[in-house]
N, C-alpha and C positions, 0 to 999 in steps of 0.2 A: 504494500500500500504506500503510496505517494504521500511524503510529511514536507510540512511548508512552514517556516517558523518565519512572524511578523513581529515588529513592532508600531507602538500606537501613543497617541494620545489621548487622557480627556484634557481640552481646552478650552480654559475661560480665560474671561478677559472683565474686571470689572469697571462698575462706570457708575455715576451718581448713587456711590454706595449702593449697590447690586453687583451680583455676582451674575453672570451668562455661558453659558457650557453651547460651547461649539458642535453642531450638529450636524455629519454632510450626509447628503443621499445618495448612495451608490448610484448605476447603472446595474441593469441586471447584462452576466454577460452572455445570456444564451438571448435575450429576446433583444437588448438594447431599449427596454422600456425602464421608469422608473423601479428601483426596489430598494431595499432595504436603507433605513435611516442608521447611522453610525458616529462610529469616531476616525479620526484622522489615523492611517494604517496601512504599513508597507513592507513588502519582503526586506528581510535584511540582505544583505549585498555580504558576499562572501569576505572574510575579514573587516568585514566595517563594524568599528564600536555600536551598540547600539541606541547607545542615544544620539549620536550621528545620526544615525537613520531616522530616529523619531524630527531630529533637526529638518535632514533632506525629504522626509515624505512631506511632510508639513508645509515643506517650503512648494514644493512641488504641487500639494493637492491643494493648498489654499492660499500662498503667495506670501503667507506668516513669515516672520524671520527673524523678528524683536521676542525670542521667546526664553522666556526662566524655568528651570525642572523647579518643583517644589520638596523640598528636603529628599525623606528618601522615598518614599511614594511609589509601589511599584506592584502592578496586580498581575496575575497570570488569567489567560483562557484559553481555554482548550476546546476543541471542537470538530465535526467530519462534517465534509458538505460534499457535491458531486460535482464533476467538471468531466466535458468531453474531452479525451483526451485526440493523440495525433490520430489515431486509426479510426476518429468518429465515433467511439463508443465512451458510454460513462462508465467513471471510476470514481472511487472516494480518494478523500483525500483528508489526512488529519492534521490538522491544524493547530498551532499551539501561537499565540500572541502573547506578547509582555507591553501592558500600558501603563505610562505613568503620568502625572499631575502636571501641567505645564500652564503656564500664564501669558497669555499675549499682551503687548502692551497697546494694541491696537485691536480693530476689528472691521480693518477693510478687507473683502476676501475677495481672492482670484480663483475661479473656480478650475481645476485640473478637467479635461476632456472625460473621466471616469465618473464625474460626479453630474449631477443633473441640478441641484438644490443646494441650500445649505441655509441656516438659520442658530440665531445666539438667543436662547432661551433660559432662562432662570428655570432651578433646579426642578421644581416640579414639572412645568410643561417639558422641560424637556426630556423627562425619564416618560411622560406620557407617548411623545415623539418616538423614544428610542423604538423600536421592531424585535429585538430579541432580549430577552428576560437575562441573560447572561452581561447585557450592556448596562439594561438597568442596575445590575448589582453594582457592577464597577461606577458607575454614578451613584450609587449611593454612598459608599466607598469613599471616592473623592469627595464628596461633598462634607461627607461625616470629619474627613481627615483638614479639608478647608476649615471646619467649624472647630475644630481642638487645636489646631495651632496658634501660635501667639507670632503676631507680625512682624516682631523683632528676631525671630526664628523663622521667620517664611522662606528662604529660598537659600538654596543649595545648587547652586550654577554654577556652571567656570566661568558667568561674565562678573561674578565679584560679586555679588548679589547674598550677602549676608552678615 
């Protein structure tokens, strides 16, 4: 069986004292119609750090680039879904992603060719938003982990941010 390891984000970006979690909406890739609502998330690239990757998909799916990890923040998911493979038949394939807590300082976004949508939602509407029960946790998660820190401990970057 075919394993695919990703990294991800959930990303907010606060503004008039509220907090907003970044929401994109796939493309489906058998029909090319809308589907699944998600978080920002990309195969890691052979030797590349992986919060590199959370840097470079982000930058790539949504044009983000001003971004801080939030201390140590870091969720596992794991999952099988089906893909046609080269010979036109489906296979499964398992999947294991690692997301963590990032902050933008902005929230102008460029949408990457994969995505159809995308919307900055405060914490309830957007676990309403999320499509799979597995993302809602990891938003709960984050959000829970937002609400325990103290701001003078907020962030854990290499841009000096602590």
């Amino acid at each position: 069986m075919p394993q695919e390891f990703s990294a991800g984000a959930v990303i907010f970006h606060r503004a008039e004292n509220k907090i907003k979690y970044l929401l994109l909406r796939y493309f489906q890739e058998s029909t090319g119609t809308p589907g699944y609502w998600g978080f920002v998330k990309g195969h890691i690239e052979p030797n590349e750090d992986i919060k590199l990757t959370v840097t470079r998909e982000t930058e790539e799916e949504t044009g983000l680039r001003d971004l801080s990890f939030v201390g140590d923040f870091r969720i596992r998911d794991e999952y099988f879904f089906k893909r046609r493979n080269t010979k036109n038949y489906f296979e499964t394939v398992h999947k294991e992603a690692i997301y963590f807590l990032v902050e933008s300082k902005t929230n102008a976004i460029t949408l990457s060719p994969e995505h159809c949508d995308y919307k900055w939602l405060e914490y309830q509407q957007a676990r309403e938003q999320l499509t799979h029960e597995s993302m809602r946790k990891i938003l709960d998660k984050a959000d829970s982990r937002l609400k325990q820190i103290n701001t003078a401990d907020f962030y854990d970057n290499n841009g000096g941010n602590k």
